[in-house]
matplotlib code that plots the C-alpha trace (Angstrom):
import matplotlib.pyplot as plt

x = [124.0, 124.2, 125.0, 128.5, 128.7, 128.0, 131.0, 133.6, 136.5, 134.5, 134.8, 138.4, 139.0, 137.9, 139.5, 143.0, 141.4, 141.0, 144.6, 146.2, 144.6, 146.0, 149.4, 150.2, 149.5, 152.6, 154.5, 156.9, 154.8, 156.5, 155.0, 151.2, 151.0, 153.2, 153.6, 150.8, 148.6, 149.2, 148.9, 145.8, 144.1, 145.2, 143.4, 140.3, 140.2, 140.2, 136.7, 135.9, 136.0, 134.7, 131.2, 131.2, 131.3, 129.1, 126.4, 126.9, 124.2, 126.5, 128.9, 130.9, 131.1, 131.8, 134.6, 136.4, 135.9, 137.6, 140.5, 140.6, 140.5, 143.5, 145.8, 145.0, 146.1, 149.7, 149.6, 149.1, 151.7, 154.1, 153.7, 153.7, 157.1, 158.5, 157.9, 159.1, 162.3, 162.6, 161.7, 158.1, 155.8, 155.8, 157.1, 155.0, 152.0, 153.1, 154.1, 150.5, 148.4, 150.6, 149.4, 145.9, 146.7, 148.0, 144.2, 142.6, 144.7, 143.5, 140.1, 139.8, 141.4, 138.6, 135.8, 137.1, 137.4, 133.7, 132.4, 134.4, 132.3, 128.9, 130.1, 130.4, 126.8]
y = [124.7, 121.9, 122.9, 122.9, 119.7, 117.8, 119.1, 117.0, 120.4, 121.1, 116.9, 116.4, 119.7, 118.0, 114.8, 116.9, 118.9, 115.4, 113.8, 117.3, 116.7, 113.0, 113.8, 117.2, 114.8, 113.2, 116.7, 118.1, 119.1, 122.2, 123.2, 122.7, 126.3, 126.8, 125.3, 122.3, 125.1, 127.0, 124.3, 123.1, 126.4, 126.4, 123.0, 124.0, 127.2, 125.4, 124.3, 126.5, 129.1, 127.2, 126.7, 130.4, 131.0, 128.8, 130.2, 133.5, 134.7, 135.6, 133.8, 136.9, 136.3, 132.6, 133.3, 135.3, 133.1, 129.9, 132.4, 132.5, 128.9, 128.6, 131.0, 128.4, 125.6, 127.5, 128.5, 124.5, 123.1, 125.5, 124.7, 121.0, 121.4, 123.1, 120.2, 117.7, 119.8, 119.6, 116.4, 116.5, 113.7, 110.7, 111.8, 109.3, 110.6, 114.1, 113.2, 111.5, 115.1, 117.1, 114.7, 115.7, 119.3, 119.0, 117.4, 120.0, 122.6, 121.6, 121.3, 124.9, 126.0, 124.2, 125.5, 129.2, 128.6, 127.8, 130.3, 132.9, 131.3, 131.9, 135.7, 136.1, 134.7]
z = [185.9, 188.8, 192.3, 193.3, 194.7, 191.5, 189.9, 189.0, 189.7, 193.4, 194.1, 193.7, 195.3, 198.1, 198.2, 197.4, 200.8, 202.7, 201.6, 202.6, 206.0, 206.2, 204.9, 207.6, 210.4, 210.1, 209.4, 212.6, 215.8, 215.9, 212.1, 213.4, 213.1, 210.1, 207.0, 208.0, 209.1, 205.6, 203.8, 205.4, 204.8, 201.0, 200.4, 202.3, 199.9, 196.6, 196.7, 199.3, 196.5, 194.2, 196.1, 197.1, 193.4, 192.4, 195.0, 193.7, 191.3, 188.4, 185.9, 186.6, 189.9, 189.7, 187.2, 190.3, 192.7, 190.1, 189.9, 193.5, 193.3, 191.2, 193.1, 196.4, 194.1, 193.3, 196.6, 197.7, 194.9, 195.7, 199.9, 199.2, 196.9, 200.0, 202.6, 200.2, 200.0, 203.6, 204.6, 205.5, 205.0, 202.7, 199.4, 197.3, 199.2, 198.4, 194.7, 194.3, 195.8, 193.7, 190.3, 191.8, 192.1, 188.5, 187.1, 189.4, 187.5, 184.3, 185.1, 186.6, 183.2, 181.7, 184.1, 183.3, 179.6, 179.6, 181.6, 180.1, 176.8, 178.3, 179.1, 175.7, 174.5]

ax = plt.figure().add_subplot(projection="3d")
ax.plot(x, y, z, "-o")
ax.set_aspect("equal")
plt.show()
């Protein structure tokens, strides 16, 4: 297997990570330590897991850490849902992350379908 950085699922974790960053500077000074903060440390987890996983020496172990992975990106979704409900940031901008978050969901569900494959072998 490559290393962690040459996955496609570690990459756009990453640029969903970066956008995140762009987006909660425009967010209400007085959420810097709330919901920017949160959601800040939900995008940095997403393929913060995954290359913690993936520098683990087992499949097993990278399995956990791609569920870890996926709990972040609820956790981001559901975060980024709640400042478009209340007004935060650009809504097209949040609209476009959360179609990201959507790919990146899918390709996690791919990543664990296959590893859960070469568990079985």
């Amino acid at each position: 297997m490559s290393n962690y950085w040459d996955l496609k699922v570690w990459q756009l974790g990453m640029e969903i990570a970066k956008e995140i960053y762009l987006l909660t500077r425009d967010f209400p000074k007085h959420e810097v330590y709330g919901l920017s903060s949160q959601i800040q440390r939900a995008a940095v987890s997403i393929p913060s897991n995954l290359a913690e996983g993936r520098a683990r020496d087992s499949t097993k172990e990278f399995m956990r850490h791609v569920s870890f992975a996926q709990g972040s990106l609820a956790e981001l979704e559901t975060q980024l849902r709640i400042a478009e409900f209340l007004g935060y940031g650009d809504p097209m901008k949040i609209r476009a992350i959360l179609a990201k978050c959507a790919e990146e969901r899918r390709m996690l569900g791919g990543l664990q379908v296959s590893l859960k494959a070469k568990l079985e072998m």
